[in-house]
Every structure is written in structure tokens, then in C-alpha cells.
LUMFILUM-411828 format. One record per residue: residue number from 0; residue in one letter; chain; y, x, z of N, C-alpha, C in turn. Coordinates in Angstrom, 1 decimal. Layout:
<rs>
> pos  code  unit  n_y  n_x  n_z  ca_y  ca_x  ca_z  c_y  c_x  c_z
> NUM  A  A  Y  X  Z  Y  X  Z  Y  X  Z
...
</rs>
This chain:
<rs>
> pos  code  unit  n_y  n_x  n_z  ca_y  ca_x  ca_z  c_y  c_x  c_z
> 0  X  A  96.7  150.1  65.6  97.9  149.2  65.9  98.6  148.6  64.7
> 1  X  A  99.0  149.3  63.9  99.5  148.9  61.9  98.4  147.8  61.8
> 2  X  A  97.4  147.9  61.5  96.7  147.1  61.0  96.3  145.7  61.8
> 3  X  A  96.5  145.6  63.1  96.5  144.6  63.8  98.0  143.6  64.1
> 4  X  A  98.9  144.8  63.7  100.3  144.0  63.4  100.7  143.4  62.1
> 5  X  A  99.8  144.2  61.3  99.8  143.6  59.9  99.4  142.1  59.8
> 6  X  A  98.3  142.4  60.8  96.9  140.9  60.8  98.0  139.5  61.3
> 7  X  A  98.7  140.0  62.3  99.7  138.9  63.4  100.6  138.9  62.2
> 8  X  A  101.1  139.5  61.5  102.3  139.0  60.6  102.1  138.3  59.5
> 9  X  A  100.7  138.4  59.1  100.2  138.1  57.6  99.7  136.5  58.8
> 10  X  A  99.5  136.0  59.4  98.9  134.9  60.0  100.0  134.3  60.2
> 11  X  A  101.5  135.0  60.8  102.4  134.1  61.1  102.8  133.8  59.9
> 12  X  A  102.9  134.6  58.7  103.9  134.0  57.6  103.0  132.8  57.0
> 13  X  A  101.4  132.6  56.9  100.7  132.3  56.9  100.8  130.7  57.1
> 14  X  A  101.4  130.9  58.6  101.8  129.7  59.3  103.3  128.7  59.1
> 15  X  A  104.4  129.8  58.5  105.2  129.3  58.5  105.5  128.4  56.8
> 16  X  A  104.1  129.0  55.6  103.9  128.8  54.5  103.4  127.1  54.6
> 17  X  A  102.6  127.4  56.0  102.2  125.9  55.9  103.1  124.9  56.5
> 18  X  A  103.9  125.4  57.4  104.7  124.5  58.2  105.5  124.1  56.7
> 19  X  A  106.2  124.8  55.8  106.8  124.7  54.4  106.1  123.8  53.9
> 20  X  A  104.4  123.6  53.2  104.0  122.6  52.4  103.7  121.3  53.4
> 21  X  A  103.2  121.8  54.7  104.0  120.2  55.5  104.6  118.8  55.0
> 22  X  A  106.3  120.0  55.3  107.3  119.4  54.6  107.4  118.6  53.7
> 23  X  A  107.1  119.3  52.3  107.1  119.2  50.6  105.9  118.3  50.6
> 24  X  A  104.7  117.7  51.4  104.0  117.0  51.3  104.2  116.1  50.3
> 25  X  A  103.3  115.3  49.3  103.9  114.1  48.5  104.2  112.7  49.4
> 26  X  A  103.1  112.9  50.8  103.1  112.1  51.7  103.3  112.8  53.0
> 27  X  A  104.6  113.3  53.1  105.0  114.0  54.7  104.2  112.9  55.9
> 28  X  A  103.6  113.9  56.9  103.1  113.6  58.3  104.1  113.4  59.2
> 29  X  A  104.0  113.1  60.1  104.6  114.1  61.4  104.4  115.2  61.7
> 30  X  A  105.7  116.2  61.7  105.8  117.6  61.4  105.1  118.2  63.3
> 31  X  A  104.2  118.5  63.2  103.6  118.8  64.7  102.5  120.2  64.5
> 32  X  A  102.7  121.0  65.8  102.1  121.9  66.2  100.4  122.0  65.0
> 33  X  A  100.1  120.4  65.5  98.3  120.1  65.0  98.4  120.4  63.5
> 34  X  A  99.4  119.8  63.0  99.3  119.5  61.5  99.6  120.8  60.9
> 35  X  A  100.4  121.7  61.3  100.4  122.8  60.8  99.7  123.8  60.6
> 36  X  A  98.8  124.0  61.6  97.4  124.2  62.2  96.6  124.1  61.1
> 37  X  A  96.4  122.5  60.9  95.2  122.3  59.6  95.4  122.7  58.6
> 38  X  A  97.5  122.5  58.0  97.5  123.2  56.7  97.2  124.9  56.6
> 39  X  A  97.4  125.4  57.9  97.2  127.1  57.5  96.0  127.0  58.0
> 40  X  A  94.7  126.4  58.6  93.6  126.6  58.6  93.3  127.6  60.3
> 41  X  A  94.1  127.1  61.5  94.2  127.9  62.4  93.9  127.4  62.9
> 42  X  A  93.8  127.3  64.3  93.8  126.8  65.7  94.9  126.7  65.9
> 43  X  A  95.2  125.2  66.7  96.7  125.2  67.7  97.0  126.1  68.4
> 44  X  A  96.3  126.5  69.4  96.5  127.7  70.1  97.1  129.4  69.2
> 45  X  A  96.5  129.1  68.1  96.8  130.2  67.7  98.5  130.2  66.8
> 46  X  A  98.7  128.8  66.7  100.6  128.3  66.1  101.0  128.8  67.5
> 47  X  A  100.5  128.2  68.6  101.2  128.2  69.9  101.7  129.6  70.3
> 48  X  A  100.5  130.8  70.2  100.8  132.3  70.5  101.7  132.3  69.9
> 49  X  A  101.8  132.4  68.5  102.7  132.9  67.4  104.0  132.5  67.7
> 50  X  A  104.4  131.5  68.1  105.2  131.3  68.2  106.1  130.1  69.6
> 51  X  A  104.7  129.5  70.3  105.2  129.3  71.5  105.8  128.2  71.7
> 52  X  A  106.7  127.2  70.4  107.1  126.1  70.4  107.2  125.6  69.1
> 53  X  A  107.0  124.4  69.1  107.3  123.9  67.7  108.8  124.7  67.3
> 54  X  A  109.8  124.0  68.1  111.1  124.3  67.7  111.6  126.0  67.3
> 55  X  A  110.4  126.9  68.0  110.6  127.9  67.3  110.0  128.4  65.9
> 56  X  A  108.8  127.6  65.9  108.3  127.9  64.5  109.6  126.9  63.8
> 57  X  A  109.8  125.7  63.7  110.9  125.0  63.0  112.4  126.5  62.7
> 58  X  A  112.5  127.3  64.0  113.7  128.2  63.8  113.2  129.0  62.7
> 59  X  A  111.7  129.5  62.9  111.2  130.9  61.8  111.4  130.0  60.3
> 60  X  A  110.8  129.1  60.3  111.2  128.4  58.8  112.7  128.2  58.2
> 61  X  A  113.5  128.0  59.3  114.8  128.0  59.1  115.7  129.5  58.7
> 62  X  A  115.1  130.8  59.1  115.3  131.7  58.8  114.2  132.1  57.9
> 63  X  A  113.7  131.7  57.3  112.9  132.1  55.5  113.8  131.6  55.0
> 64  X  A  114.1  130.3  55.1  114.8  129.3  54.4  116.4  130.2  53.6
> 65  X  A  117.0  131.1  54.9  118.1  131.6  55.2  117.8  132.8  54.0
> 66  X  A  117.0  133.5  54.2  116.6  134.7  53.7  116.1  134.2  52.2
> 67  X  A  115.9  133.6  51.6  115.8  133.3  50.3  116.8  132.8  49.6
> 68  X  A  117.5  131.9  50.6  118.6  132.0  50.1  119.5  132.3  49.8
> 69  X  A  120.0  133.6  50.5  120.5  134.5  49.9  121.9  134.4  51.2
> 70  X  A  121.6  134.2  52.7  122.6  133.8  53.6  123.1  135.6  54.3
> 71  X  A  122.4  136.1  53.6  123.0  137.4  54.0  124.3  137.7  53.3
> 72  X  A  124.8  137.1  52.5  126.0  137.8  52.0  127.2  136.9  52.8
> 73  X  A  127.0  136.1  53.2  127.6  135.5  54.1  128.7  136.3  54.5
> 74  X  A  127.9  137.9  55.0  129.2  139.3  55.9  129.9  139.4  54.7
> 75  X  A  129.6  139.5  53.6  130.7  140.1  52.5  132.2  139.0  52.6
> 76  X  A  131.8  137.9  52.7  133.0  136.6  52.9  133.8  137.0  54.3
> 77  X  A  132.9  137.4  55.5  133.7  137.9  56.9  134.8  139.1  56.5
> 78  X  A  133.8  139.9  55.9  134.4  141.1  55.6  135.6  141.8  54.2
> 79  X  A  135.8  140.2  53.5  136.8  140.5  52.7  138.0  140.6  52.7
> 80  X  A  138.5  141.6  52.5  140.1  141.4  52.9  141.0  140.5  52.7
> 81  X  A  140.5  139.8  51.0  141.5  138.9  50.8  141.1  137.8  51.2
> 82  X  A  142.0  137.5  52.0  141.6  135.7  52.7  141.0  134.5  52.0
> 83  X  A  141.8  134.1  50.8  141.4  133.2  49.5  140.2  133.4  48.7
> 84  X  A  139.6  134.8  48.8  138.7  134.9  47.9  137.4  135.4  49.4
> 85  X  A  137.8  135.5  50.4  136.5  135.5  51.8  136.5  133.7  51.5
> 86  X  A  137.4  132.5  51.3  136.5  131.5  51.5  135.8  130.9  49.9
> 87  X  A  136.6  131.5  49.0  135.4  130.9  48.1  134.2  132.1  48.4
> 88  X  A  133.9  132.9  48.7  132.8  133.7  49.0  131.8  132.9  50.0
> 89  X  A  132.5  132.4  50.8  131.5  131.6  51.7  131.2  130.0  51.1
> 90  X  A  132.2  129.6  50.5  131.8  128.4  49.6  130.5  128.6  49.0
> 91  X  A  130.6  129.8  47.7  129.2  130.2  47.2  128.3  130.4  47.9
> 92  X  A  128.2  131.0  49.0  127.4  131.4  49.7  126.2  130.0  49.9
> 93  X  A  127.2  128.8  50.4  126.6  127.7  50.8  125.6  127.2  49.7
> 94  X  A  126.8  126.9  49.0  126.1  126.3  47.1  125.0  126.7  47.3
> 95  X  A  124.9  128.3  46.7  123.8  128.8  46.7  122.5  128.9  47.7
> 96  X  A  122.3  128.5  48.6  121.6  128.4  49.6  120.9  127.1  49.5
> 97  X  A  122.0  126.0  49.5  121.5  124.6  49.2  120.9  124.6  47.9
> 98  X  A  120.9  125.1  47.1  120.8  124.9  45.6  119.2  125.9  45.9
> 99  X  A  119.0  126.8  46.7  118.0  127.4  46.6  116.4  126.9  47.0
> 100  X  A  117.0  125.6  47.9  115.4  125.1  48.5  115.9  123.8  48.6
> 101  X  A  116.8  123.3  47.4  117.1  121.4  47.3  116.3  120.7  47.9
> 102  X  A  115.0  120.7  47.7  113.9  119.7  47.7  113.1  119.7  49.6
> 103  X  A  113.4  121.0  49.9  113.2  121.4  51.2  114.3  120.8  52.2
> 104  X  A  115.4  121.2  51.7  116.7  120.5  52.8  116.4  118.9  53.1
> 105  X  A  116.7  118.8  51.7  116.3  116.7  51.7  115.9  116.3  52.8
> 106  X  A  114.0  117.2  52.6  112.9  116.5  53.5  113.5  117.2  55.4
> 107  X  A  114.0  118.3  55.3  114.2  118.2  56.4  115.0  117.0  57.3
> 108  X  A  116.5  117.0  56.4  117.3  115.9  56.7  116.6  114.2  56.9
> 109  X  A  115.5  114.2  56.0  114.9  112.6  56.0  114.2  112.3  57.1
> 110  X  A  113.4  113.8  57.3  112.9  113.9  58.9  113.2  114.0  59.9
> 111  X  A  114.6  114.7  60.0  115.2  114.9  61.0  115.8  113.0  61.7
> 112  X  A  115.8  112.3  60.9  116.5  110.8  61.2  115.5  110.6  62.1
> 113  X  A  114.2  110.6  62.1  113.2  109.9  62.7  112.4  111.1  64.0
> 114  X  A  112.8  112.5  63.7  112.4  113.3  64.9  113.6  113.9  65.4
> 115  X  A  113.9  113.6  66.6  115.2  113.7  67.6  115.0  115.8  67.3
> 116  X  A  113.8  116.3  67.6  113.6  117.7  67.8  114.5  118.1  66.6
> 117  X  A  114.1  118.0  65.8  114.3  118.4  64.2  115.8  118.5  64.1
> 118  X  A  116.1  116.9  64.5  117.6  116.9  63.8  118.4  117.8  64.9
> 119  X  A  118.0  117.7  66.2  118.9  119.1  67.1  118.8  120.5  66.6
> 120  X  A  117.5  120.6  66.2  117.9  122.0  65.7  118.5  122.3  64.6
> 121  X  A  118.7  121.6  62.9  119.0  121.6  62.5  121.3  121.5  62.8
> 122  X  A  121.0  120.3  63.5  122.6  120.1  64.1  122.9  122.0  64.4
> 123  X  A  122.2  122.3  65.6  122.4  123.8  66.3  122.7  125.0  65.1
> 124  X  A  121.7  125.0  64.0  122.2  125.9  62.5  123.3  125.3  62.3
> 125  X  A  123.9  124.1  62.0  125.1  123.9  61.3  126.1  124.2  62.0
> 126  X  A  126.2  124.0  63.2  127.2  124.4  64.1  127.7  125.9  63.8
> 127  X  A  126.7  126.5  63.5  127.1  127.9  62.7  128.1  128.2  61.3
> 128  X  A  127.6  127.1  60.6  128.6  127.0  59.3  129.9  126.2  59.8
> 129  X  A  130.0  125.8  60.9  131.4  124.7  61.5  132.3  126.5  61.8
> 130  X  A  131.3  127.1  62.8  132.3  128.2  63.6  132.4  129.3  62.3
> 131  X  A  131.8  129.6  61.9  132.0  130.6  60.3  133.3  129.7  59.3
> 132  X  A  133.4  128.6  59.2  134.5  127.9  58.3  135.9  128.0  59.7
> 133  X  A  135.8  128.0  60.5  136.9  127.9  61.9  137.6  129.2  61.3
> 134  X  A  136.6  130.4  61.5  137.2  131.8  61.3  137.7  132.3  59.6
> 135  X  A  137.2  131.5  58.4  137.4  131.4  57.5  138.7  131.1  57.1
> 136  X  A  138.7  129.8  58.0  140.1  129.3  57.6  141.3  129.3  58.5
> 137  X  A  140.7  130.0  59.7  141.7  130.7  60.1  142.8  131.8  59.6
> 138  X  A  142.5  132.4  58.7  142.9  133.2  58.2  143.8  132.9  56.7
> 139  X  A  144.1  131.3  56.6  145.0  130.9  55.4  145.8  129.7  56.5
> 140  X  A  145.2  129.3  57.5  146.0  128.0  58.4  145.6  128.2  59.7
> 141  X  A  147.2  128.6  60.6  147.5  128.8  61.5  146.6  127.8  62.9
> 142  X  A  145.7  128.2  63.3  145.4  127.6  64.7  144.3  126.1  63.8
> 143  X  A  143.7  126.1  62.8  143.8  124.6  62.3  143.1  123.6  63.0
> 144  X  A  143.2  122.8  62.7  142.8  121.6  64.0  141.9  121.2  63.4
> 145  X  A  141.1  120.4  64.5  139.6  120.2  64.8  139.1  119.4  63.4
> 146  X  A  140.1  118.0  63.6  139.8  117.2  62.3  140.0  118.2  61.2
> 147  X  A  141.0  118.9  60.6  140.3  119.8  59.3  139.3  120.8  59.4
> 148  X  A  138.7  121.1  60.4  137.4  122.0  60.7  136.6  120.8  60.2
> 149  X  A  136.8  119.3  60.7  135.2  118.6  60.5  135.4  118.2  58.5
> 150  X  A  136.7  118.1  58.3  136.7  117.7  56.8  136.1  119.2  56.0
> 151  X  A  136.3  120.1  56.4  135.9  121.5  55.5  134.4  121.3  55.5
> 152  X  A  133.7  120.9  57.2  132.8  121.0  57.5  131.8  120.2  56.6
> 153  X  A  132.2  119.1  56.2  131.4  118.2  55.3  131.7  118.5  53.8
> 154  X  A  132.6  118.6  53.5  132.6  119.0  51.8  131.9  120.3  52.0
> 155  X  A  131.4  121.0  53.1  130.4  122.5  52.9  128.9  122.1  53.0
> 156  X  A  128.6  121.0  53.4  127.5  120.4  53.5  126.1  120.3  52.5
> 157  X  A  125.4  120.2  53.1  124.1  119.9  52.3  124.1  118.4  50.7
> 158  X  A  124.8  117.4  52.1  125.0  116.1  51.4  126.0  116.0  50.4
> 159  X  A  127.1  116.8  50.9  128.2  116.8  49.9  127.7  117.4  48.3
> 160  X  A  126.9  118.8  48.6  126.4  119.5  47.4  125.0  118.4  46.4
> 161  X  A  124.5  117.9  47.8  123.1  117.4  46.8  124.0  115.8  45.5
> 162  X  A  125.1  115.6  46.3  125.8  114.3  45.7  126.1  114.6  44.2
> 163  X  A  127.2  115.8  44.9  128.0  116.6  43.2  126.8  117.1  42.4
> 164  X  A  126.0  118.1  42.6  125.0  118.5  41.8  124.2  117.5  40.9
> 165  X  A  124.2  116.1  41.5  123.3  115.0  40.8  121.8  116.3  40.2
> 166  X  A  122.1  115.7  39.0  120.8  115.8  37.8  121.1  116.8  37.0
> 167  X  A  122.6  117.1  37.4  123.3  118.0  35.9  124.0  119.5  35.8
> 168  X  A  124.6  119.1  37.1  125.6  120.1  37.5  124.8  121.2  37.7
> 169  X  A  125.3  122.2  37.5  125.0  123.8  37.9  125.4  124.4  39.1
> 170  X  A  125.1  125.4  39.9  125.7  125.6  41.2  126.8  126.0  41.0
> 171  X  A  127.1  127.1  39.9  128.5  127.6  39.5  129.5  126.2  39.5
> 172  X  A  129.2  125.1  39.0  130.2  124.1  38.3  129.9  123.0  39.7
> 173  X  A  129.2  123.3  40.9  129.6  122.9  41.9  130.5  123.5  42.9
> 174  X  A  130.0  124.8  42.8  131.1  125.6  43.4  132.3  125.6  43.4
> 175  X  A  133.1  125.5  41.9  134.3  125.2  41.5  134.6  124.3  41.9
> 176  X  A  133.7  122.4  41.8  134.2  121.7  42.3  134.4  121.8  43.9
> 177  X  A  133.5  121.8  44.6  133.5  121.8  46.1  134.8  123.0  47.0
> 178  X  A  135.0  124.0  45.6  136.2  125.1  46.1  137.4  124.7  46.0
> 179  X  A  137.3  123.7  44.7  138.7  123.5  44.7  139.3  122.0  45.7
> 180  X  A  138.1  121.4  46.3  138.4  120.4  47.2  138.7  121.1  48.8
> 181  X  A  137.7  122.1  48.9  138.2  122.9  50.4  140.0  123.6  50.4
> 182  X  A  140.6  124.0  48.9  141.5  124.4  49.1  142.8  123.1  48.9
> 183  X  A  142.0  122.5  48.3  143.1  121.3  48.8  143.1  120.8  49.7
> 184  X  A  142.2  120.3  50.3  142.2  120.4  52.4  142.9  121.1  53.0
> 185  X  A  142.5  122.7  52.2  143.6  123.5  53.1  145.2  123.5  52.8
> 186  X  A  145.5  122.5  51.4  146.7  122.8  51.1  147.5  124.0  50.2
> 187  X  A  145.8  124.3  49.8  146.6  125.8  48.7  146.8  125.7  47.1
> 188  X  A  147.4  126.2  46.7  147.7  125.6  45.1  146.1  125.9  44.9
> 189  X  A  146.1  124.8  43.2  144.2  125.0  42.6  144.5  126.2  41.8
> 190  X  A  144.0  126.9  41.5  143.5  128.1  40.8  144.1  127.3  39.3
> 191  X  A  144.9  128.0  38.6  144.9  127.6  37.0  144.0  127.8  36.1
> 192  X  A  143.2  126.7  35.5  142.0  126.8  34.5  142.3  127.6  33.7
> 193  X  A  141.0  128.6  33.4  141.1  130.2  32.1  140.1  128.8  31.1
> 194  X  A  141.3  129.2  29.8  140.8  128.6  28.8  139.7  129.5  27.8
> 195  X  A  138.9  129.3  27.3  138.1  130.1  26.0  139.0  130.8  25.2
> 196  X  A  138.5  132.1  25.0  139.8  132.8  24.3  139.6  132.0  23.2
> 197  X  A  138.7  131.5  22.7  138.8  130.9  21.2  139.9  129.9  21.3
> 198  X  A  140.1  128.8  22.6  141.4  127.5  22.5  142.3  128.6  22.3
> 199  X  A  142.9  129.8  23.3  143.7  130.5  23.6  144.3  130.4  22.8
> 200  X  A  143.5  131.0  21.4  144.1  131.2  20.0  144.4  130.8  19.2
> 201  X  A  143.7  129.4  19.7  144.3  128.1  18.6  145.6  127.6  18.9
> 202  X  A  145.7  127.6  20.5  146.9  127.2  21.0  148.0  127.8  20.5
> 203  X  A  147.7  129.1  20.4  148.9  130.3  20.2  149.2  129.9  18.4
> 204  X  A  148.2  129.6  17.5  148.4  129.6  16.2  149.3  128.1  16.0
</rs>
């Protein structure tokens, strides 16, 4: 029985490796059952067992996606006591996630314009980051209303990060920026810049 569960899991991840280079193609297909099939070398029927629908193989990719990026620490942001520092925790959290498969998000987003499937499931994950920033910022603004849920919602975004990041930026030095724009949304003083102890001491001399 181990070794035949081994066989099913080493085939699905197999499958979901391919549904990944799919994607990253230099000349993306149409992301379908068949095509995924040819890149992991299976039978349709055998994507189909595995998994039963495209849109759930599209979900298992979205949860690798999640898991490499590092969306587990997510609880440590729920679970912080201090309110101000649970939302930059969930700020990073984002950064870093976008920052972790840039080139994968894109093509999903490019795809998702032209496949109705794609872009609903994708929409369905983000709705997650809408209701996770609701409870976030619940907890610095009383009751907050819908329009500041959708403004947080987009400066937490994919688009927002791949903009600021350009060519140059670091995730750290998006983070700061993107944190210090959600707290002015929210209306909280910016954080006072720490200078290099070396200005410190020039300053002081």
C-alpha cells in the first residue's frame, strides 16, 4: 500500500510539475487537461483520476505555489498580538510570496484575461487575501468600510508589487514601500526612518 501511494503521489506532483512548465512555456498553449498530459508524459485519463478537473489541478498548483512561498506564516500575522506589527507581518507575507514565483504569477494573470476558468479561480484565492486584510485591519479601524478593504486590497496585490519591484527593488525595500502606503490608507503615523549609526554620529558631531 506505501509503495503504491508513493507511485500516485510521485505521478501527481509529476503532473502538477508539468501543469507549472505549461505555464512558463516560452510559447504558452492553452492551459488544458490534454496539454498537461503531454508535458508530464500521461494519459488524460490519468490528469483526470488524479485530480478530476482542470480547476482542481489549477487549485493543487495554486497550493505549491502557496507552499513555496512561504503562505504559512500568514498565522503568525493572525496570531500577533500587536495589531501594527500582525499587518506588516501579513504585508511581508504577500511581498514575499509574489516575489517568490514573479514569473509564474504574470503568466497566470496574462492567462487568466483570455480563460474565464482561470481568472475565477484565481479571483476565489484572492478573495482570501480581501477577507484576511478585513480582519487585519480590523483591528487598528473600527468596522472599516468596503472602499478601504478594496484600496488595502490592491496596494496588497500582485500588480501593485510586480510595478514597485520594477528591475531593482528588493522585496525588503518593497515591503517598506507597500507598508508604508497600507498605513497611510489606514491613517497611522509612518514609522520614523533608523538612520546608519555611522550618519547618527555625524549628525551628533
Amino acid at each position: 500500500m506505501g509503495r503504491r501511494q508513493a507511485a500516485v503521489d510521485k505521478t501527481r506532483a509529476r503532473i502538477v510539475a508539468a501543469a507549472r512548465r505549461l505555464l512558463l512555456a516560452r510559447r504558452p498553449t492553452e492551459f488544458s487537461l490534454e496539454g498537461v498530459a503531454r508535458r508530464a508524459r500521461v494519459t488524460r485519463m490519468t490528469v483526470y483520476h488524479r485530480f478530476g478537473s482542470r480547476r482542481e489541478l489549477l487549485e493543487a498548483l495554486f497550493d505549491e505555489l502557496a507552499a513555496e512561498g512561504g503562505m504559512s506564516h500568514l498565522r503568525n500575522a493572525f496570531q500577533q498580538p500587536d495589531a501594527e506589527q500582525a499587518l506588516a507581518d501579513y504585508v511581508a507575507t504577500f511581498v514575499r510570496f509574489w516575489s517568490s514565483g514573479r514569473l509564474i504569477h504574470r503568466r497566470l494573470r496574462a492567462q487568466g484575461v483570455l480563460d474565464p476558468e482561470l481568472e475565477r479561480a484565481l479571483a476565489a484565492r484572492q478573495e482570501w487575501r480581501r477577507q484576511g486584510l478585513r480582519v487585519v485591519a480590523g483591528r487598528l479601524v473600527q468596522r472599516p468600510a468596503d472602499d478601504l478593504i478594496d484600496v488595502l486590497f490592491t496596494l496588497t496585490s500582485f500588480e501593485t508589487f510586480d510595478t514597485l519591484a520594477g528591475g531593482t527593488r528588493t522585496p525588503a525595500q518593497v515591503t517598506s514601500l507597500v507598508l508604508g502606503l497600507v498605513r497611510g490608507a489606514l491613517g497611522l503615523a509612518l514609522p520614523s526612518p533608523t538612520l546608519p549609526k555611522s550618519s547618527r554620529n555625524r549628525s551628533a558631531g
